[in-house]
VONULUM-353568 format. One record per residue (C-alpha): x, y, z; residue in one letter; residue number from 1. Coordinates in Angstrom, 3 decimals. Layout:
N
DORO      east     north        up  residu  num
DORO         X         Y         Z       a  NUM
...
***
This chain:
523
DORO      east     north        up  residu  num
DORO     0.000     0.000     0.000       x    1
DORO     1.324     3.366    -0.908       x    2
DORO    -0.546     5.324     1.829       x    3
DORO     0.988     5.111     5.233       x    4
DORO     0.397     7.010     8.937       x    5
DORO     3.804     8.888     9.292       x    6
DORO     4.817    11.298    11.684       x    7
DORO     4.844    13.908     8.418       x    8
DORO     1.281    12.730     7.622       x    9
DORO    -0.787    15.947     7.204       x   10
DORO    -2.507    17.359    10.253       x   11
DORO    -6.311    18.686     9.945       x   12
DORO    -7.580    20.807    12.850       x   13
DORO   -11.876    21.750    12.408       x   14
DORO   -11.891    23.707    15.093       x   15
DORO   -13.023    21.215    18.204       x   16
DORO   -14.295    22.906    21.056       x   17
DORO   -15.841    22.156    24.702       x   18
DORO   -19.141    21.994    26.210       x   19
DORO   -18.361    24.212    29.010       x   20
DORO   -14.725    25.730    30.169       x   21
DORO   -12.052    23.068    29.206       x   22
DORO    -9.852    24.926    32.052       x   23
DORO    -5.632    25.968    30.824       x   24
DORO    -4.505    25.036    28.268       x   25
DORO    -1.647    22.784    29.982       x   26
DORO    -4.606    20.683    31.867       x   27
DORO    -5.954    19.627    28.390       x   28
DORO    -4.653    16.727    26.042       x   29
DORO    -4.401    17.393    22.499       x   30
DORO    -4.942    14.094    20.536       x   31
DORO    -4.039    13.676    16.630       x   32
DORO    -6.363    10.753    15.524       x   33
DORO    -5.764     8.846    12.075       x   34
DORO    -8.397     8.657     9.416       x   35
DORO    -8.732     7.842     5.907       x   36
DORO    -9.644    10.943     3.936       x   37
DORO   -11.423    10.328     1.093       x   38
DORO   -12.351    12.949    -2.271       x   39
DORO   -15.672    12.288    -3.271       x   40
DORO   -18.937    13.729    -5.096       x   41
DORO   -21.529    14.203    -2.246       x   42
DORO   -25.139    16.075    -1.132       x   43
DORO   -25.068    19.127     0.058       x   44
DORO   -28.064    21.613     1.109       x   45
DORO   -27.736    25.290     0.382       x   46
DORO   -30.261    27.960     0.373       x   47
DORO   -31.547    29.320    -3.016       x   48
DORO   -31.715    32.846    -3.624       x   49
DORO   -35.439    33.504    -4.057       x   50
DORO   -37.408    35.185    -1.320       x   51
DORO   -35.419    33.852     1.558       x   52
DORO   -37.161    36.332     4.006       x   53
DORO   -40.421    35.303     2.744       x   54
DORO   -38.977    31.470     3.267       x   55
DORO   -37.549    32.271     6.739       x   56
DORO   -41.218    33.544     8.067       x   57
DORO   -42.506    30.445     6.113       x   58
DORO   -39.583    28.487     8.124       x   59
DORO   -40.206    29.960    11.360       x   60
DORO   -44.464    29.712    11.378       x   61
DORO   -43.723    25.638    10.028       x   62
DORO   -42.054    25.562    14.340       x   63
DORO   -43.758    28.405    16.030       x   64
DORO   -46.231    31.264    16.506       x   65
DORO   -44.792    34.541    16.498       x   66
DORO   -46.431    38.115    15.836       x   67
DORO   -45.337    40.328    13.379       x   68
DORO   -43.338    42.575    15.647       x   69
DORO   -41.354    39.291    17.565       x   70
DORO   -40.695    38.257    13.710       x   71
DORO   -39.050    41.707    12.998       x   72
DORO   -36.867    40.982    15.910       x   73
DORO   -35.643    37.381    15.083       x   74
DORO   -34.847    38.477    11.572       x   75
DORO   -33.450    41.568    12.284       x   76
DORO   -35.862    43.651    10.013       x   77
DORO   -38.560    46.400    10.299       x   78
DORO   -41.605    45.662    12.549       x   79
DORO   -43.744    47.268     8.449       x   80
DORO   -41.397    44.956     6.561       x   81
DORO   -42.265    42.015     8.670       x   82
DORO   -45.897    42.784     8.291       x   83
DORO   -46.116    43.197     4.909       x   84
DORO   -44.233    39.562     4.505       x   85
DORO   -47.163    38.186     6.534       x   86
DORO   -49.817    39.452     4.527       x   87
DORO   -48.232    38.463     1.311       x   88
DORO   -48.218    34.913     2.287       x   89
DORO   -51.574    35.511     3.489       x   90
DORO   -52.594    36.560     0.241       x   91
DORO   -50.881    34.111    -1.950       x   92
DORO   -52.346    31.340     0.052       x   93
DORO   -49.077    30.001     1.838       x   94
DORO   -50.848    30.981     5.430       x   95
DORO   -54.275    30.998     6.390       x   96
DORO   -55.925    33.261     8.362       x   97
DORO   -54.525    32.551    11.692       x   98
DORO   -50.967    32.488    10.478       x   99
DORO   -50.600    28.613     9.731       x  100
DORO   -48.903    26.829     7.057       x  101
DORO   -51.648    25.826     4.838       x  102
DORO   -50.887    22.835     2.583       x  103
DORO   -49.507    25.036    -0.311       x  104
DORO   -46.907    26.651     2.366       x  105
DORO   -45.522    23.209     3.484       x  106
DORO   -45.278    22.081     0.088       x  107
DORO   -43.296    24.851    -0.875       x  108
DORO   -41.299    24.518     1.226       x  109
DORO   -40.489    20.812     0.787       x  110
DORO   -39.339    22.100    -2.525       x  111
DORO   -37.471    24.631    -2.184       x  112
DORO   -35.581    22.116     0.666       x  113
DORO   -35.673    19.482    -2.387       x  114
DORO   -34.912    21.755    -5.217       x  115
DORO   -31.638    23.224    -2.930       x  116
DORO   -30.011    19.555    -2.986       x  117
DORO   -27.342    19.405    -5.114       x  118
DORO   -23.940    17.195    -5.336       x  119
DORO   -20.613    18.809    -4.799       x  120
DORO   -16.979    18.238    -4.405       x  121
DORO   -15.905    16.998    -0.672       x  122
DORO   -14.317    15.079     1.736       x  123
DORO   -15.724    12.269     3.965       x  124
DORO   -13.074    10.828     6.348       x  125
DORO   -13.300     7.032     8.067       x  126
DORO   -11.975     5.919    11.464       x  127
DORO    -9.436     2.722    10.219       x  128
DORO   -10.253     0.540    13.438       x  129
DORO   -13.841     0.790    13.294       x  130
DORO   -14.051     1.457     9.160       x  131
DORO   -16.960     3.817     9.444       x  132
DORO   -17.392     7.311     8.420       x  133
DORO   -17.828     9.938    10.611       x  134
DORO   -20.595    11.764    10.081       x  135
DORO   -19.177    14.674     8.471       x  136
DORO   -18.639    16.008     4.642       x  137
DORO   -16.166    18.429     4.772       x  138
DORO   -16.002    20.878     1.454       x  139
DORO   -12.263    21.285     1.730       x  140
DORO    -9.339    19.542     3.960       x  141
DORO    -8.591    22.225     6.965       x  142
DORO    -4.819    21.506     7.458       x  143
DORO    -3.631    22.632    10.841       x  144
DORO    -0.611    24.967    11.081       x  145
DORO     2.520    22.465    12.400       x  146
DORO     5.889    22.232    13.792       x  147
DORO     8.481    19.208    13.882       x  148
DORO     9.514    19.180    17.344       x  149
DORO    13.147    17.725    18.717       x  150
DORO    11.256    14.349    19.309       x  151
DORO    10.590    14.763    15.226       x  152
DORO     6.547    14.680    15.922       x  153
DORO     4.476    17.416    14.882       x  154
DORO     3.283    20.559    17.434       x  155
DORO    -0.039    22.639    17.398       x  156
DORO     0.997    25.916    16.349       x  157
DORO    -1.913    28.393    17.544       x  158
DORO    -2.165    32.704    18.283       x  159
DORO    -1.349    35.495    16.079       x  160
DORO     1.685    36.652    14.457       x  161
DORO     2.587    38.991    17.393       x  162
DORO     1.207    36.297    20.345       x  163
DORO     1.819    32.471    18.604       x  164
DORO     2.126    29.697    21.267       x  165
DORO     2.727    26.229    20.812       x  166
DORO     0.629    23.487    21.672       x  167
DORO     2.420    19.334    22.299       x  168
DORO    -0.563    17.005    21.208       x  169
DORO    -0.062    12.893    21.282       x  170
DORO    -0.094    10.851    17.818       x  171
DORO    -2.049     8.286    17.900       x  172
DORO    -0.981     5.757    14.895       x  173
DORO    -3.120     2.802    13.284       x  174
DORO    -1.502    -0.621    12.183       x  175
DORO    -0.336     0.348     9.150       x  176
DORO    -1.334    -2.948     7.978       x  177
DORO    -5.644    -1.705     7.724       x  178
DORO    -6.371    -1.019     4.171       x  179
DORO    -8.901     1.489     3.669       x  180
DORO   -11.834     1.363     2.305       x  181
DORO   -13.824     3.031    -0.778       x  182
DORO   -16.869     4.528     0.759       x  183
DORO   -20.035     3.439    -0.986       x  184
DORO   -22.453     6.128    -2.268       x  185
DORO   -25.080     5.192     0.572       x  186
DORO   -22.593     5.029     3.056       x  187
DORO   -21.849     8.820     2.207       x  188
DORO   -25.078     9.379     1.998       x  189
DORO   -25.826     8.110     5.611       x  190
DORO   -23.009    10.308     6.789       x  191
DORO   -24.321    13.373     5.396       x  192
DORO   -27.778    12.905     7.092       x  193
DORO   -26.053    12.043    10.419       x  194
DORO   -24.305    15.258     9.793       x  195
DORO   -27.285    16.872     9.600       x  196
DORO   -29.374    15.423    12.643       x  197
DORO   -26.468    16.367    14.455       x  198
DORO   -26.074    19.637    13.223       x  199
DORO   -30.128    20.595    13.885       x  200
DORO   -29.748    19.088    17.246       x  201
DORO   -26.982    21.495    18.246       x  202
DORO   -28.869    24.267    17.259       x  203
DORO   -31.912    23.656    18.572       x  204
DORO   -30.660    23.127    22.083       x  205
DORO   -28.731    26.082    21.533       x  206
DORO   -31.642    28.211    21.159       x  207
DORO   -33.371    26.519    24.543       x  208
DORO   -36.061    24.911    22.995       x  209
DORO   -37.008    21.485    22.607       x  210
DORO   -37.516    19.745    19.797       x  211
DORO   -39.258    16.211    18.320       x  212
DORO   -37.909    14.146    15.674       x  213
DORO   -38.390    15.667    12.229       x  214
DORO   -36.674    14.613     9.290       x  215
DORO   -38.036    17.131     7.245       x  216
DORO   -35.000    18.431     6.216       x  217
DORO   -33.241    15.172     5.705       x  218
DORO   -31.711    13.703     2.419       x  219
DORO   -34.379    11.566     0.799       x  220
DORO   -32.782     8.958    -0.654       x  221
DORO   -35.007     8.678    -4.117       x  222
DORO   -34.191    12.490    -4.692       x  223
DORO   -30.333    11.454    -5.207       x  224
DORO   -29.144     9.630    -7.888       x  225
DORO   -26.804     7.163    -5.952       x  226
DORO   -25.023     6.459    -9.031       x  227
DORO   -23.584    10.282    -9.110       x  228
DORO   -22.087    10.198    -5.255       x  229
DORO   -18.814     8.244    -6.211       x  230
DORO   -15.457     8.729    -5.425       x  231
DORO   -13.331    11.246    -7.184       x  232
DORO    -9.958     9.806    -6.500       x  233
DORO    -9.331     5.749    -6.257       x  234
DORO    -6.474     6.706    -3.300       x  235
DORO    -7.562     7.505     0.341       x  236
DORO    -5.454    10.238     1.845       x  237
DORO    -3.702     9.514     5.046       x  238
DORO    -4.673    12.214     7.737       x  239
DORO    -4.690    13.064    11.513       x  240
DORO    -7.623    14.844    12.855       x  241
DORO    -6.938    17.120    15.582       x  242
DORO    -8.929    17.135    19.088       x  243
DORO    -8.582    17.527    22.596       x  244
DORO    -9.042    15.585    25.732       x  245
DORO   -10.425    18.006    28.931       x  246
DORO   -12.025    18.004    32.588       x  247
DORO   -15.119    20.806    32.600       x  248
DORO   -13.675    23.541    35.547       x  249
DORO   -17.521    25.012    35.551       x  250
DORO   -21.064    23.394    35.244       x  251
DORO   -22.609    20.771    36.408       x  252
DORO   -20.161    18.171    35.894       x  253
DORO   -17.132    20.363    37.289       x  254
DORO   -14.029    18.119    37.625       x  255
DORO   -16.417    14.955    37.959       x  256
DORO   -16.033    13.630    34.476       x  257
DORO   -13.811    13.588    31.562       x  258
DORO   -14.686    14.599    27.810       x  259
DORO   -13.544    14.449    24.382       x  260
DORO   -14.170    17.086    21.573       x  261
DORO   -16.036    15.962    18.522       x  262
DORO   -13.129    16.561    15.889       x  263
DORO   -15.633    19.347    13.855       x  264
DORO   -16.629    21.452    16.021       x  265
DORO   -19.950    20.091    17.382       x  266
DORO   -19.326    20.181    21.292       x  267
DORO   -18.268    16.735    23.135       x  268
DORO   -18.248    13.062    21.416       x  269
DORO   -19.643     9.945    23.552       x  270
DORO   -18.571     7.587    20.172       x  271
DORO   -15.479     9.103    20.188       x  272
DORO   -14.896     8.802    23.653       x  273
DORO   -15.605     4.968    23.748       x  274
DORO   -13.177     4.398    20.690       x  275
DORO   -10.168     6.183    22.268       x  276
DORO   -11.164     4.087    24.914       x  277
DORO   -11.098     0.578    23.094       x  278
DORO    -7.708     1.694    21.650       x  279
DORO    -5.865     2.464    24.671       x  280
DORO    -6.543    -0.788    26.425       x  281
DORO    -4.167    -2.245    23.579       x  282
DORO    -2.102     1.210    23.479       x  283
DORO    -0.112     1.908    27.218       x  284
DORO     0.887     5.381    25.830       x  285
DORO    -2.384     6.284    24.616       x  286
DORO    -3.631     5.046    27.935       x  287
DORO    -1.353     7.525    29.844       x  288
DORO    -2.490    10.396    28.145       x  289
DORO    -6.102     9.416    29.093       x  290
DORO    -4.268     8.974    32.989       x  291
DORO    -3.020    12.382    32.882       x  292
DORO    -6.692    13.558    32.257       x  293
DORO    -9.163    11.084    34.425       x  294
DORO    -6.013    11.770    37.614       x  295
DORO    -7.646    15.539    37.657       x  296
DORO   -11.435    14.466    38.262       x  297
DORO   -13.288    13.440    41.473       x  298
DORO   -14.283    10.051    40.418       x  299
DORO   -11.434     7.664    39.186       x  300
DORO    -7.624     8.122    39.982       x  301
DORO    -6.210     6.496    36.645       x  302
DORO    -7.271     5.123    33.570       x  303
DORO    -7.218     1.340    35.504       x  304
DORO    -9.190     2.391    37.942       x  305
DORO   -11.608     3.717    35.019       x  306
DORO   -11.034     0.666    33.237       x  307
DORO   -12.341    -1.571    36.114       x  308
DORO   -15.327     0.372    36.845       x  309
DORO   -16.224     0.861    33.192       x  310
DORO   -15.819    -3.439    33.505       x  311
DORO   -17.926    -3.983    36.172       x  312
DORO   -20.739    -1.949    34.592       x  313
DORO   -20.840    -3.896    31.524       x  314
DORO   -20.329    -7.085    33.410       x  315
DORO   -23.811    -5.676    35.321       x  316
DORO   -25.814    -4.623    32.782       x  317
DORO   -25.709    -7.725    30.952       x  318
DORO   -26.569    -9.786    34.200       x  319
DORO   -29.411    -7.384    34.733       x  320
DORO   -30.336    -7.841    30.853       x  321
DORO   -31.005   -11.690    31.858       x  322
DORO   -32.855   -10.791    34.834       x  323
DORO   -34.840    -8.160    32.663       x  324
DORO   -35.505   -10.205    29.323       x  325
DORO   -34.184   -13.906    30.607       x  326
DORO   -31.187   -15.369    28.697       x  327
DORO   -33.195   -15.782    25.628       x  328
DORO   -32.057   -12.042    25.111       x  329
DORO   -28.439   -13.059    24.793       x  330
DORO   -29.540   -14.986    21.264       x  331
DORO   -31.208   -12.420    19.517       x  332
DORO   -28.866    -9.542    17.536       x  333
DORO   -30.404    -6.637    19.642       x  334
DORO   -28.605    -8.300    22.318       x  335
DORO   -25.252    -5.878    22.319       x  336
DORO   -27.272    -2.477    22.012       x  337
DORO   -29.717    -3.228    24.733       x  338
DORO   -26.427    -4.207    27.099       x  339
DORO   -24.963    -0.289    26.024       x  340
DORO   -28.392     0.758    26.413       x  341
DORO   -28.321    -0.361    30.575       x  342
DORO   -24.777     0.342    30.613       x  343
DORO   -25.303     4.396    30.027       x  344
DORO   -28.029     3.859    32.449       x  345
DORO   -26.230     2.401    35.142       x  346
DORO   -23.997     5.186    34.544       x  347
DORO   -26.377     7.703    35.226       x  348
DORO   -26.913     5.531    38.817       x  349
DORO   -23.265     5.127    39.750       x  350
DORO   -23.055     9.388    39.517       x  351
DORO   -26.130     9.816    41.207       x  352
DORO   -26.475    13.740    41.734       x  353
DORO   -23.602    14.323    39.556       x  354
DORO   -25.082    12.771    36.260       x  355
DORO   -25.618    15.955    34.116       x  356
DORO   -28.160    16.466    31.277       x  357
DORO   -25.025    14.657    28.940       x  358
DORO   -25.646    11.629    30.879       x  359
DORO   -28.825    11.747    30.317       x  360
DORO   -28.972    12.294    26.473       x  361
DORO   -26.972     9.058    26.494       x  362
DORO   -29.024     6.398    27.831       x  363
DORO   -32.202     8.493    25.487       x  364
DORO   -30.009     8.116    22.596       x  365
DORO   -28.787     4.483    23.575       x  366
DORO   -32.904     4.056    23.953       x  367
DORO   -33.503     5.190    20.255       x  368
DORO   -30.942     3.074    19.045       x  369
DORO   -32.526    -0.126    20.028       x  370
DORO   -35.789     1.020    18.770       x  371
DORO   -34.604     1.606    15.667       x  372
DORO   -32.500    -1.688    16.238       x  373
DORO   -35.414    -3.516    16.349       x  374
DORO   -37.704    -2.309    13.613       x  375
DORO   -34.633    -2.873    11.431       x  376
DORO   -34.538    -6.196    12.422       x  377
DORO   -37.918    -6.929    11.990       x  378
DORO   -37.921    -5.243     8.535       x  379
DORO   -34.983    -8.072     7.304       x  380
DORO   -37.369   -11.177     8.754       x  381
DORO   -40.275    -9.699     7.220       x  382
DORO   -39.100    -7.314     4.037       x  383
DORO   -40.837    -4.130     3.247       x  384
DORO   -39.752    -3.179    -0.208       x  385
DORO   -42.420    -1.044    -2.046       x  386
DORO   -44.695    -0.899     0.991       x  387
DORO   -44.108     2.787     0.506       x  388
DORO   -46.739     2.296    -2.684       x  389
DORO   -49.686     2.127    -0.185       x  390
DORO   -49.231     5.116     0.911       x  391
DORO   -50.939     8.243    -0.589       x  392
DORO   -49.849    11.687    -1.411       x  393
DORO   -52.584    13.251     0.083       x  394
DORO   -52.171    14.501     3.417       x  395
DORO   -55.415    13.655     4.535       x  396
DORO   -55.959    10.094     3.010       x  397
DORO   -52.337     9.629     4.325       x  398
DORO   -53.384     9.828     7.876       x  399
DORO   -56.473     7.482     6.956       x  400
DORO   -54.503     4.923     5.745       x  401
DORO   -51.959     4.667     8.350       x  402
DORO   -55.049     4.882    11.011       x  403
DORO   -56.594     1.293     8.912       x  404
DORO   -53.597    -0.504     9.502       x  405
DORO   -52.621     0.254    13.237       x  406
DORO   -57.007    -0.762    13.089       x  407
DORO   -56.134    -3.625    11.052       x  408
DORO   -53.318    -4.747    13.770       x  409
DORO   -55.995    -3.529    17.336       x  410
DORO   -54.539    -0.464    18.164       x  411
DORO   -57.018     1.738    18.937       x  412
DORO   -55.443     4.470    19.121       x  413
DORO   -52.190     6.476    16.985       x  414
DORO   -50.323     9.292    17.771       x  415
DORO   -50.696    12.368    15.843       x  416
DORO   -47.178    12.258    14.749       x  417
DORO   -46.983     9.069    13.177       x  418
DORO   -50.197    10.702    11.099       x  419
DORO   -47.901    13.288     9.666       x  420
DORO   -45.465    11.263     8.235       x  421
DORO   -44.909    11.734     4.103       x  422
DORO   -44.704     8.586     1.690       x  423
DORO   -41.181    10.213     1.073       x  424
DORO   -39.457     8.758     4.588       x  425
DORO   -41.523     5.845     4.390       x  426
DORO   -39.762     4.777     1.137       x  427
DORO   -36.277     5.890     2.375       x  428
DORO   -37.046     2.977     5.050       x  429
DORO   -38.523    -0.043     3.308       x  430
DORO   -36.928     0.675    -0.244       x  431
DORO   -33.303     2.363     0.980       x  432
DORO   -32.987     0.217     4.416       x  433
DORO   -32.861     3.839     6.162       x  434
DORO   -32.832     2.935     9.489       x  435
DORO   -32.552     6.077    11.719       x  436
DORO   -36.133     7.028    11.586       x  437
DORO   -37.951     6.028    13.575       x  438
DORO   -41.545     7.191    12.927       x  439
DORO   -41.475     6.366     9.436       x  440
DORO   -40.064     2.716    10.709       x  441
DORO   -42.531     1.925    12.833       x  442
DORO   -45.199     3.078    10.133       x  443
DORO   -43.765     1.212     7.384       x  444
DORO   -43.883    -2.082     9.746       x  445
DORO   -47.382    -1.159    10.689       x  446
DORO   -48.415    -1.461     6.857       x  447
DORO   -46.254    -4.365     6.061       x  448
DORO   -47.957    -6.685     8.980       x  449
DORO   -51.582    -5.659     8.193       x  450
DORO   -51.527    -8.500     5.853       x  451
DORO   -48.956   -10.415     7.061       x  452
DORO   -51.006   -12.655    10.028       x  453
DORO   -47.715   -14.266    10.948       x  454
DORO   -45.758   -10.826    11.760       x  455
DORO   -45.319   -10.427    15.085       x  456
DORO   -47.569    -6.931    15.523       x  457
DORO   -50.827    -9.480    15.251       x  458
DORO   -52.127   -10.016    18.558       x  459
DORO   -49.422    -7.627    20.362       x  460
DORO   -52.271    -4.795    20.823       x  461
DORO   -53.994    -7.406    22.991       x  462
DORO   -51.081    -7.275    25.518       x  463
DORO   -49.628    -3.728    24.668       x  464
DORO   -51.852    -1.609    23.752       x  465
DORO   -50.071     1.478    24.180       x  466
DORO   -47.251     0.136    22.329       x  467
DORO   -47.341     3.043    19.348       x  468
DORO   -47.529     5.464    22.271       x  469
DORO   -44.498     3.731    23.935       x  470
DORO   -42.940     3.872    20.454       x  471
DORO   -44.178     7.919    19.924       x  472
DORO   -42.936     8.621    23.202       x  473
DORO   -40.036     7.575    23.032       x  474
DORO   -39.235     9.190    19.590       x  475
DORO   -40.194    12.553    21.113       x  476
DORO   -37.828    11.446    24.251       x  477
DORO   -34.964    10.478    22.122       x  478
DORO   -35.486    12.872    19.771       x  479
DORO   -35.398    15.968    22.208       x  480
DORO   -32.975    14.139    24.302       x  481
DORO   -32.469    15.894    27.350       x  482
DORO   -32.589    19.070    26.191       x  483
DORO   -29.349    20.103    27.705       x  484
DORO   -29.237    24.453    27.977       x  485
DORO   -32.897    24.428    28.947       x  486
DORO   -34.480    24.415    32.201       x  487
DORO   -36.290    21.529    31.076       x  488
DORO   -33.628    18.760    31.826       x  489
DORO   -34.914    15.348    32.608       x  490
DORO   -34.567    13.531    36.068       x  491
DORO   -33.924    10.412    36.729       x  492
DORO   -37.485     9.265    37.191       x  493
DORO   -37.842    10.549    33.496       x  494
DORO   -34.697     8.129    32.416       x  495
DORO   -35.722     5.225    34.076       x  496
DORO   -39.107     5.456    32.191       x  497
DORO   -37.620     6.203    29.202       x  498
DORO   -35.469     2.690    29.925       x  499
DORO   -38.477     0.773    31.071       x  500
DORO   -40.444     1.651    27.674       x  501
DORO   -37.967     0.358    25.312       x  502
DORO   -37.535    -2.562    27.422       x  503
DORO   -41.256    -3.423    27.062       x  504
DORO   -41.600    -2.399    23.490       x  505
DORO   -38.553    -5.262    22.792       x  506
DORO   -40.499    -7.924    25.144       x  507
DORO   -43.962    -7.171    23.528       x  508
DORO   -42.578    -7.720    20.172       x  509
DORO   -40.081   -10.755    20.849       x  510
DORO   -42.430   -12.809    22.996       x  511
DORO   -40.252   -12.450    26.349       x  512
DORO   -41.057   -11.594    29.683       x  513
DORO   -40.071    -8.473    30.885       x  514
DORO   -39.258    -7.511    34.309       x  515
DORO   -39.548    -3.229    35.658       x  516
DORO   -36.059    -2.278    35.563       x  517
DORO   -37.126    -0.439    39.257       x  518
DORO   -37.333    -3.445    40.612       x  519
DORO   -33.054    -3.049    40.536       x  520
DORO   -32.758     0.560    40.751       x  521
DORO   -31.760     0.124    44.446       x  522
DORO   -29.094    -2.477    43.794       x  523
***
């Protein structure tokens, strides 16, 4: 292979930054992590050029209800101006009366959404020990500014002209024996939409406000040609991406727990967190780099003493997985994401008072993950492809439709928000094996069973009846996370429910017992 990790590989710095004060500089540990770099032709969103204040009120009544004057304010134009936008809409039938989208609003502004897709030039970069992309497209390669050191490894060089400092960060190289991998076009597309759930998350908890699941502004799948995303270059590029390791010195978690920067820019990284993690307990110098940083919190003294707790939880949460779902759990291929799933929550036990709203979005997001888990599985045993074909373009019929088959199946009773959902996501699930939606998931298995007597949804209504509003639930839950920046942060009560309804959603539809995961809350 021509491509190797070197110490002159290049050095790519997106600007990584903490959740809350990171504390000096000489308390944090810089980390240069490998990844393939890739050149490829991907999706990218960008805003057209036609009436984007007349699309931004159209944006902002789709999520809210604002007056004319509180609309002047959030776009930073006159209270008249603002008005007159309002009545135009009004008057071209894109609001009604009382302000709301009508159908013609939403629509356009599906399309404009739609018509602003478009392929471009960029970078997608994947981690060589677990060969997945990270969920990032990144127009151009940022290359850090560098310095060979006397140990011949490259320094951080950060400041102006007038005040530059100088920053030591630890190389982390990969066997040099892992050949990379071409990224398939729906691999880069999967990225891209991560990219993008991640990206509205961060900016909706930003602003304080909560938010559901809403995939609205999502890639759908059938509006890219797959055969255009394709790599430019048949070489992967050798890189390091730049982060750093830190213990907060404000907030809630103040010198209790230890955090790693998501490489570009998007706050701390859990997944990134648990692969440094996995690497050090076969890399001793990586491991005392992650000493250096757990020695300065309140809870562990060293990376072993990490390492043994971290142990002991896993070793628990699969014992209270059998307890939970008996050992018939340990055969089915949920089995691993349910045991991370009780090991965040046993997390958020072991820290007690100190488990922050971070903790919190953890187990929700572990929670999601076996939802979606499991409607994925299903989906392979009992294939959906063109199931989307049921379901009409009309809003109304729509709703009708999905409200015959949860009938169909004995649930009484559907949540408005599964009504809502457009044929568009339900085809990006049953026909493009999308599995990170979860409404449209659920949906799409709802209309596959209805004539399917041997799918396991027949007959589950009889013992779970609230099992779509279990399912709803726990989209908004998940979804929303915990809100963190709000004053709306969920408690532990609100976790343990959250970890009680996926476990009973899983029992209802595998045929296993389930036991209240209170009953071991104590232990």
């Amino acid at each position: 292979m021509d491509a190797l990790f070197d110490t002159e590989t290049q050095v790519l710095w997106y600007e990584p930054r903490a959740h809350a004060n990171p504390g000096p500089r000489k308390d944090r540990i810089y980390l240069l992590w490998p990844a393939w770099a890739h050149r490829v032709i991907a999706p990218e969103a960008s805003d057209r050029p036609l009436n984007p204040l007349a699309l931004a009120v159209l944006g902002i009544f789709a999520a809210s209800r604002l007056t004319a004057k509180e609309l002047a304010i959030h776009l930073g134009i006159q209270h008249e101006l603002a008005a007159f936008i309002v009545a135009d809409l009004h008057g071209s039938g894109y609001l009604d009366r009382t302000a709301t989208l009508t159908h013609r609003g939403r629509e356009l502004l599906d399309d404009e959404r739609d018509t602003a897709l478009h392929l471009v030039p960029a970078w997608v970069f994947r981690d060589p020990w677990r060969e997945s992309l990270w969920p990032f497209i990144a127009r151009d390669l940022s290359p850090a500014v560098t310095a060979i050191n006397d140990q011949g490894y490259p320094d951080l060089e950060f400041g102006t002209t007038g005040k530059p400092w100088t920053q030591h960060a630890f190389m982390q190289l990969p066997s040099n024996d892992i050949s990379p991998k071409m990224p398939e076009a729906r691999e880069i597309l999967r990225a891209a939409n991560e990219q993008r759930r991640i990206a509205k998350r961060l900016e909706r908890t930003r602003r304080s406000r909560f938010w559901d699941e809403d995939d609205r502004d999502l890639i759908d799948p059938k509006r890219v040609d797959l055969r255009r995303i394709v790599d430019i270059e048949a070489q992967a590029h050798p890189v390091f991406l730049a982060t750093f390791l830190y213990v907060p010195q404000e907030g809630s978690d103040q010198e209790i727990d230890w955090h790693v920067c998501d490489f570009f820019g998007r706050e701390n990284s859990l997944d990134l967190r648990r692969l440094i993690v996995d690497v050090a307990d076969q890399q001793p110098r990586l491991a005392q780099q992650i000493d250096r940083v757990i020695g300065r919190t309140m809870i562990d003294n060293s990376f072993a003493d990490y390492q043994r707790r971290a142990r002991q939880r896993l070793s628990d949460a699969q014992l209270r997985l059998d307890r939970i779902l008996t050992l018939n759990i340990r055969l089915h291929p949920l089995h691993e994401s349910l045991v991370r799933m009780l090991d965040a929550w046993l997390e958020v036990q072991e820290l007690d008072a100190f488990a922050d709203a971070r903790h919190c979005d953890n187990v929700l997001s572990e929670c999601r993950k076996v939802l979606e888990g499991l409607f994925a599985e299903l989906r392979e045993t009992y294939p959906l492809n063109g199931i989307w074909k049921r379901v009409p373009e009309d809003k109304e019929t729509r709703a009708a439709r999905y409200r015959s088959a949860a009938r169909d199946l004995g649930f009484t009773n559907i949540p408005q928000a599964l009504l809502h959902v457009p044929r568009n996501q339900i085809r990006s699930v049953t026909d493009y094996k999308d599995s990170a939606r979860l409404r449209p998931l659920v949906l799409a298995t709802l209309l596959g069973a209805q004539d399917n007597p041997k799918h396991p949804l027949h007959g589950i209504a009889a013992s779970s009846p609230e099992l779509l509003e279990l399912v709803d639930a726990m989209a908004k839950l998940a979804g929303g996370a915990s809100h963190y920046g709000t004053n709306q942060v969920l408690n532990a009560a609100d976790v343990n429910a959250s970890v009680d309804k996926t476990l009973s959603i899983v029992g209802s539809l595998l045929g296993l017992p389930v036991c209240p995961i209170t009953e071991f809350e104590s232990e």
